[in-house]
Residue frames as qw, qx, qy, qz and C-alpha x, y, z in Angstrom:
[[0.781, 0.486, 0.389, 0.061, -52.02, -15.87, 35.64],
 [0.280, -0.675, 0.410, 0.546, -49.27, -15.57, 33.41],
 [0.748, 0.595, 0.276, -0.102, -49.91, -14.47, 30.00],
 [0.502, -0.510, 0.446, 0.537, -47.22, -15.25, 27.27],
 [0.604, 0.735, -0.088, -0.295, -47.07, -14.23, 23.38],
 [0.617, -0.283, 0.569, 0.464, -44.70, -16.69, 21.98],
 [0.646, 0.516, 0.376, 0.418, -45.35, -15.43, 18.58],
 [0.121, 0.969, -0.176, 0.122, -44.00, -11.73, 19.41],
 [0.442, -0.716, 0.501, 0.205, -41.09, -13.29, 20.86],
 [0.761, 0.092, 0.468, 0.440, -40.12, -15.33, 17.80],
 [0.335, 0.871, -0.025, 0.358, -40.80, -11.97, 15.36],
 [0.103, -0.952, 0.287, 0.014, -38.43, -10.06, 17.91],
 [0.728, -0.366, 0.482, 0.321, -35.70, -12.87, 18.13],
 [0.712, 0.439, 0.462, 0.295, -36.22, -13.16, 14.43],
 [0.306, 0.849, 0.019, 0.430, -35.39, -9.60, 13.85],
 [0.497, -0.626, 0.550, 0.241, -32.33, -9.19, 16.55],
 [0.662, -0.138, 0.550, 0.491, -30.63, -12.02, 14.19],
 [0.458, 0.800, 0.333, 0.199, -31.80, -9.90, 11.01],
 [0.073, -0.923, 0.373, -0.062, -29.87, -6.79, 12.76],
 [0.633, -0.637, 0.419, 0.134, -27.58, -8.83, 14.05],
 [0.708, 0.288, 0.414, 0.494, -26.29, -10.62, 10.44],
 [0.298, 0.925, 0.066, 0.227, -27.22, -6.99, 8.58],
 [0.321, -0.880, 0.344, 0.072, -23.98, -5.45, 11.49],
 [0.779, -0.242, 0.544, 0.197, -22.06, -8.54, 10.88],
 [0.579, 0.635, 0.384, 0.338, -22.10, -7.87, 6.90],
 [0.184, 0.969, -0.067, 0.154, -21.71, -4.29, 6.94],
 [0.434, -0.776, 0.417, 0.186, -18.79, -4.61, 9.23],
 [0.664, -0.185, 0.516, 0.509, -16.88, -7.35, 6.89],
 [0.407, 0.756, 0.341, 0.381, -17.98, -5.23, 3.69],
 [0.141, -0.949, 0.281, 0.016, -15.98, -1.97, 5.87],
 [0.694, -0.524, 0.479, 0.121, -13.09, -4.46, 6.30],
 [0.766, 0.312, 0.487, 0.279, -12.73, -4.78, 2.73],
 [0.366, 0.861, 0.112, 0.335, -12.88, -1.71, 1.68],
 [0.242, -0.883, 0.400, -0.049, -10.08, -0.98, 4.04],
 [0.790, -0.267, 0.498, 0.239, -8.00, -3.51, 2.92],
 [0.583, 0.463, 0.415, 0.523, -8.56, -2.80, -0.69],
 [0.170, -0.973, 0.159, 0.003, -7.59, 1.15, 0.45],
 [0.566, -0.683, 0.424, 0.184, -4.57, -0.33, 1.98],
 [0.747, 0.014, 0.582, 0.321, -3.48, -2.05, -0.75],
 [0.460, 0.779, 0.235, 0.356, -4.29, 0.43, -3.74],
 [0.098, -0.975, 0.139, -0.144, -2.37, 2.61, -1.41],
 [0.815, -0.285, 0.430, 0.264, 0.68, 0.06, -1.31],
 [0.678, 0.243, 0.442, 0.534, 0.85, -0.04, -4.90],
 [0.350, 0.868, 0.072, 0.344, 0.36, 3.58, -6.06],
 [0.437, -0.773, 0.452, 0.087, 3.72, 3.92, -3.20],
 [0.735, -0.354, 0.528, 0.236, 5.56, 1.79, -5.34],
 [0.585, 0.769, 0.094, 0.239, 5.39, 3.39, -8.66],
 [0.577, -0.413, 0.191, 0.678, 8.11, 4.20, -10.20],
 [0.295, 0.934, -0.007, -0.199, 7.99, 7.98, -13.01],
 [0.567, -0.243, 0.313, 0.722, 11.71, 7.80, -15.10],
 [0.398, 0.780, 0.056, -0.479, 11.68, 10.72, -17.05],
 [0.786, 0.604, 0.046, 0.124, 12.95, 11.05, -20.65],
 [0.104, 0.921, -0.317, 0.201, 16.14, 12.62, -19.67],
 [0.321, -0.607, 0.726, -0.036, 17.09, 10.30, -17.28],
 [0.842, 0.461, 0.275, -0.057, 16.08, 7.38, -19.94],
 [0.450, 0.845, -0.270, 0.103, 18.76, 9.16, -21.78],
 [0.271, -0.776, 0.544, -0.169, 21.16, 9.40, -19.41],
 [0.824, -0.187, 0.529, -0.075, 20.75, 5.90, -18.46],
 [0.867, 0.440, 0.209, 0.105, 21.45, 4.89, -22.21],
 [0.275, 0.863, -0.323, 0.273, 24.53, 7.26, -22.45],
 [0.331, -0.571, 0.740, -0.128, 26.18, 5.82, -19.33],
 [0.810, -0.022, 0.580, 0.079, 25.52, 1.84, -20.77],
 [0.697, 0.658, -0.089, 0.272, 27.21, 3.09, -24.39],
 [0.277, 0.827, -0.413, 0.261, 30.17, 4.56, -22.57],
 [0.671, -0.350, 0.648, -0.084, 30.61, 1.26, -20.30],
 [0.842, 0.466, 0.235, 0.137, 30.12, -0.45, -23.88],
 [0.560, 0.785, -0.188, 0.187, 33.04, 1.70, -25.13],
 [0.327, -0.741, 0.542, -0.223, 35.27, 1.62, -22.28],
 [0.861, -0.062, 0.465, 0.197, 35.29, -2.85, -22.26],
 [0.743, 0.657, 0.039, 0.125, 35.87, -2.08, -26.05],
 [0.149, -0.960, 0.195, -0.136, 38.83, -0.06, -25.14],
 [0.627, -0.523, 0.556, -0.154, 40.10, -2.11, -22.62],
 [0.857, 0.356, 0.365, 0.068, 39.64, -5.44, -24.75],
 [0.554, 0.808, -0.092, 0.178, 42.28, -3.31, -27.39],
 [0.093, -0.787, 0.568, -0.223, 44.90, -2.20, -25.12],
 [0.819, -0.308, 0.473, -0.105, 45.20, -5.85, -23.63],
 [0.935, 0.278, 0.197, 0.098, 45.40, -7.11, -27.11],
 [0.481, 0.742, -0.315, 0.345, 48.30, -4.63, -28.32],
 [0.503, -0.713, 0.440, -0.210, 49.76, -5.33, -24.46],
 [0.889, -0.173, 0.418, 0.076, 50.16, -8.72, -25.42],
 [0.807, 0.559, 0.039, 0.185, 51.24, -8.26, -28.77],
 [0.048, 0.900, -0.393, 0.183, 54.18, -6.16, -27.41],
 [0.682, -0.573, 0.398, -0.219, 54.90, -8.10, -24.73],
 [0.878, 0.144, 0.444, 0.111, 55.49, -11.44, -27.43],
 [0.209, -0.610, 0.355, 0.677, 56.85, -9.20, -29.63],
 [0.292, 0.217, 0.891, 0.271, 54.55, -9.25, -32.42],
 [0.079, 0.857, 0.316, -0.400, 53.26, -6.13, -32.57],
 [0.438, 0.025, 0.381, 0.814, 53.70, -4.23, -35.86],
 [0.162, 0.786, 0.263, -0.536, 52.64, -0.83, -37.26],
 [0.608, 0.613, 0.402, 0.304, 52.81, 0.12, -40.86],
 [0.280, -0.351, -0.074, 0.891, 54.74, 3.36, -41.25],
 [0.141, -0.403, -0.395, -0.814, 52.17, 4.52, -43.92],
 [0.397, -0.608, -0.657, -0.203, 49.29, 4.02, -41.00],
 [0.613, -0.397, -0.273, 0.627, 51.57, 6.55, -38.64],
 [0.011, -0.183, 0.133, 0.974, 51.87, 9.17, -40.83],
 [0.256, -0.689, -0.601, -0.314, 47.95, 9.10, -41.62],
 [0.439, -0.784, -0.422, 0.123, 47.42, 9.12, -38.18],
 [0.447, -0.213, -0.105, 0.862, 50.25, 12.41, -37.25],
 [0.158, -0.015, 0.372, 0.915, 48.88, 13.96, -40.47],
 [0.180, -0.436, -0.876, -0.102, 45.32, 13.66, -39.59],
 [0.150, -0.445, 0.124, -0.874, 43.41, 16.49, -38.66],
 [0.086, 0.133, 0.778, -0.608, 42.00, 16.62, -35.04]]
C-alpha cells in the first residue's frame, strides 16, 4: 500500500518556486546595483576640476591670439598700402611717436 500526501507536495513545490523567484529577484536587484556602480564609476572618471589659474591662463592665451590676428590684420593693411603706394605718415605723428616716452 502506497500512501501519498499530495497536499505536502503542492506546499513544498509551492515554496521551491517561492525560493526559487525570491534567488531570481535578489540576483537581478545585485545586477543593478552593479551596473549602477559601474556607471557612477564611469562618470565620476570623466570629470573634469580646471582650476582658477588655469581659467586664467586659458583667457590670457585667447586675448593674445585676439591681439596677434589684430596685428597681423595691420601689417597686411600698411603691406598693401606700400606696395600701391598709398601709404602716408604725417610728419607731426613721427615725431610724437620718436618723442614719446617708452
Amino acid at each position: 500500500m502506497k500512501v501519498e500526501n499530495e497536499g505536502l507536495r503542492r506546499i513544498l513545490s509551492r515554496y521551491a518556486e517561492q525560493a526559487e523567484a525570491t534567488k531570481s529577484k535578489e540576483a537581478k536587484e545585485a545586477q543593478k546595483k552593479r551596473e549602477s556602480a559601474e556607471a557612477e564609476a564611469e562618470a565620476e572618471a570623466d570629470e573634469v576640476v580646471v582650476s582658477d589659474r588655469a581659467r586664467e591662463l586659458q583667457r590670457a592665451h585667447q586675448r593674445l591670439d585676439e591681439i596677434a590676428a589684430a596685428r597681423k590684420a595691420k601689417v597686411e593693411t600698411i603691406r598693401k598700402d606700400l606696395e600701391t603706394g598709398t601709404y602716408k605718415v604725417s610728419g607731426d605723428m613721427v615725431a610724437r611717436k620718436l618723442l614719446r616716452p617708452s
